[in-house]
C-alpha positions as CSV (number, residue, x, y, z in Angstrom):
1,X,23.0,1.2,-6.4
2,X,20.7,2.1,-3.6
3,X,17.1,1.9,-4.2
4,X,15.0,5.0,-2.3
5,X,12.4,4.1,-0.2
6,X,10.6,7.1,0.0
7,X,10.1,10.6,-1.5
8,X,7.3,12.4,-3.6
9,X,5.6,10.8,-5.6
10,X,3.5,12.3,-8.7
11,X,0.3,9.4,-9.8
12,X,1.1,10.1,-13.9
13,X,-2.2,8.5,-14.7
14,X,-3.9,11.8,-12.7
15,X,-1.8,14.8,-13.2
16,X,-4.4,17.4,-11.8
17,X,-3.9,15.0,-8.3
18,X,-1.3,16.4,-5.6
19,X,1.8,14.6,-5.2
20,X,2.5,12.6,-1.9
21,X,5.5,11.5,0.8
22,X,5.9,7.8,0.3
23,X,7.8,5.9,3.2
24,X,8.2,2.1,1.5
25,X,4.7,2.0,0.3
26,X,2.6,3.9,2.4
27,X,2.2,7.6,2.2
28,X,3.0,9.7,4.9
29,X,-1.0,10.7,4.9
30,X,-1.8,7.3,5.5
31,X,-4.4,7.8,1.9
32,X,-2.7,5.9,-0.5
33,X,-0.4,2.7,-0.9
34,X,1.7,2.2,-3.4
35,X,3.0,-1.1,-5.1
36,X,6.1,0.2,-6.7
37,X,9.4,1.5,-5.7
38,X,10.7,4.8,-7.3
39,X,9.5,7.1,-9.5
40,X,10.4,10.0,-7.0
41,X,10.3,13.2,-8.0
42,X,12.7,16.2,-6.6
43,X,10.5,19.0,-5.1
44,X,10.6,21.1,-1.8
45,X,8.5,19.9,1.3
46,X,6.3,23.5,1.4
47,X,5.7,22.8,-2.8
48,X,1.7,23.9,-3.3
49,X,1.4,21.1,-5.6
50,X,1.9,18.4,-2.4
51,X,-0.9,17.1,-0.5
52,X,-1.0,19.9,2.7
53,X,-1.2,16.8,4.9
54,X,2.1,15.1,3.6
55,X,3.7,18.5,3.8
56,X,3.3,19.1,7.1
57,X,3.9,15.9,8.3
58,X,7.4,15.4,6.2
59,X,8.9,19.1,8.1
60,X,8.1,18.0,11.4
61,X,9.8,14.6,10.8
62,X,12.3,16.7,9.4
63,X,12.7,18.9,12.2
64,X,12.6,16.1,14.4
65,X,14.9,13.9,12.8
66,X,12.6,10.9,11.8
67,X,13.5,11.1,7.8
């Protein structure tokens, strides 16, 4: 079993906060860190509910092939 290193994340103790790309423990944003390691959730990189920063950031990696 493989362990994912990054993805979006939701913060369940603040559900009206956007979601955010975690790479290991840093999101892609560079605003938050994060000590744990899944918890990922399955949503597309243009969702309105992710942090615009994250989302822009994750499609150009994307495009560029750095994810």
């Amino acid at each position: 079993m493989t362990i994912a290193h990054s993805g979006w994340r939701e913060f369940r103790n603040r559900p009206r906060m956007k979601r955010h790309y975690f790479i290991y423990s840093r999101s892609v944003c560079w605003r938050w860190v994060s000590e744990g390691h899944g918890g990922f959730v399955s949503v597309p990189d243009d969702d309105p509910g992710n942090c615009a920063v994250c989302s822009r950031r994750v499609i150009w990696r994307r495009a560029h092939g750095r994810i």
